[in-house]
C-alpha positions, 0 to 999 in steps of 0.5 A, a space after each residue: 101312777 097314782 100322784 099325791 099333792 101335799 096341801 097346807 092351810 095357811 093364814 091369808 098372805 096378804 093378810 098381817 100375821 100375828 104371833 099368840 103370846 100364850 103359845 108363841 105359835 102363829 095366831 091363825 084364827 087371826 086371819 083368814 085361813 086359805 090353801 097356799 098358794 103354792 101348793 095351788 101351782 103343785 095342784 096344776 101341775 098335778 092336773 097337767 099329769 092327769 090331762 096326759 095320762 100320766 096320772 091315773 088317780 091323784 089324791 090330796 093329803 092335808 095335815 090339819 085341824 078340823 075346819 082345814 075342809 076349805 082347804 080341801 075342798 079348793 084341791 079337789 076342785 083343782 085337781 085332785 079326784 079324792 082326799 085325805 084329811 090327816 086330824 089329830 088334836 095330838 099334832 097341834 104345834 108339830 115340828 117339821 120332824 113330827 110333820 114329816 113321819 106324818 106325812 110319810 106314813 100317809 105317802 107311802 103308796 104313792 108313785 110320786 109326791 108333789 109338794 110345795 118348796 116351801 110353805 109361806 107360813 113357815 118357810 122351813 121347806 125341809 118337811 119333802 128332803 125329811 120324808 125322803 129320808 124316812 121312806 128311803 125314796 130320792 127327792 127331787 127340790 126346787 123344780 121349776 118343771 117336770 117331766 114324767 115317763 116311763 117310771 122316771 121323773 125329769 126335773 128342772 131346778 135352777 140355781 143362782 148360778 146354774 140351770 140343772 137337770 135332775 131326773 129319778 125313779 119313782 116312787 119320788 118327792 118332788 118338791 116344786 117351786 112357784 114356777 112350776 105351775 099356773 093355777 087357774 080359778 075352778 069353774 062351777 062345774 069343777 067347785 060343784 063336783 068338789 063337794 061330791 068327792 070323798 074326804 078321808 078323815 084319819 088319825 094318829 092311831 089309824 096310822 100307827 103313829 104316836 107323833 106330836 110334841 108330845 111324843 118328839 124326841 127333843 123340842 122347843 119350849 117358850 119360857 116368855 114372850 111380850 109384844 114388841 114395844 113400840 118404836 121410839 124417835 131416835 135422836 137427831 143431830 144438826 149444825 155445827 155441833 153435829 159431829 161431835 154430837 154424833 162422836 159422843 153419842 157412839 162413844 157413850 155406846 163403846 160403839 168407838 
């Protein structure tokens, strides 16, 4: 069974986050660029099918720009034997749709696709229920944990108010949550190796896709944008007029 995981660089979590007024995108030179956290449990996960001989071969897939290699490179030591790196200057500022006929077009021999609920940069988590759509595949979301045997993958997602039992036949997506897998930190051994598998670098046109902003069917487009203007103190209203001070200052509003 050949298994996919789907890996993302994202700036650090831990790490303030800024917005680049020119572009109204995320300012990702701005701090350091890390594989997401996520997507380190869906690599365990991945490992753990692999232990069991359930996965044969399991290949990382990014979309990203051309220094995304670190983000790679973390995968490979986790879990992954080989990887594909999808850059294209054409796909900077992708939308979920773009990203999703991307990715799909990248998935499509794949038995089973692993692949964060969400990921923390965007938090869209509809990239895995798109790619679904596209390859005509089930989707399997929010799964805490799964199971694969005998071309069928058993899932457990639980909801506010119930704990269900999916189950599939691959080729699948499954998208998993933070609780699907514990990463482990790679060991030498593991990080060394990583710097001797193959990377795939891959393109647009070697996908046959024209994709990006350019070539959406509909897209957003920032008309203005400015820094948020800084707090002021509001005004404060004490002792025996505090009432009607506070009265007024509603009404002055039309907020009474």
């Amino acid at each position: 069974m050949k298994v996919v995981v789907l890996v993302k660089q994202v700036p650090d979590t831990y790490e303030k986050r800024q917005i680049a007024l020119d572009t109204g995108m995320l300012a990702r030179e701005a701090s350091e660029n890390v594989v997401d956290e996520i997507d380190e449990r869906v690599c365990a996960v991945a490992a753990d099918l692999k232990k069991a001989d359930t996965a044969t071969e399991i290949v990382a897939i990014t979309m990203g720009p051309a220094n995304a290699d670190k983000t790679i490179r973390k995968a490979l030591a986790l879990a992954a034997d080989r990887a594909v790196h999808i850059s294209d200057d054409k796909l900077a500022g992708s939308d979920m749709i773009e990203t999703a006929r991307v990715l799909a077009a990248a998935v499509a021999d794949a038995d089973l696709v692993l692949t964060g609920a969400a990921s923390t940069d965007g938090g869209g988590g509809m990239v895995p229920a798109m790619m679904a759509e596209i390859l005509g595949r089930p989707h399997v979301v929010a799964a805490d944990s799964i199971d694969v045997a005998n071309g069928t993958v058993t899932a457990v997602t639980n909801t506010e108010t119930q704990k269900l039992t999916l189950s599939a036949a691959t080729p699948a997506i499954v998208s998993l949550t933070e609780k699907a897998g514990d990463p482990k930190l790679p060991n030498f051994k593991a990080i060394r190796e990583a710097k001797k598998k193959e990377i795939a670098t891959t393109s647009l046109a070697e996908l046959g896709l024209a994709a990006g902003p350019e070539a959406a069917y509909v897209r957003n487009v920032m008309v203005s944008a400015a820094e948020r203007p800084p707090r002021e103190a509001g005004q404060k209203v004490s002792g025996e007029t505090a009432a009607t001070e506070l009265v007024d200052f509603l009404a002055s509003r039309h907020l009474i």
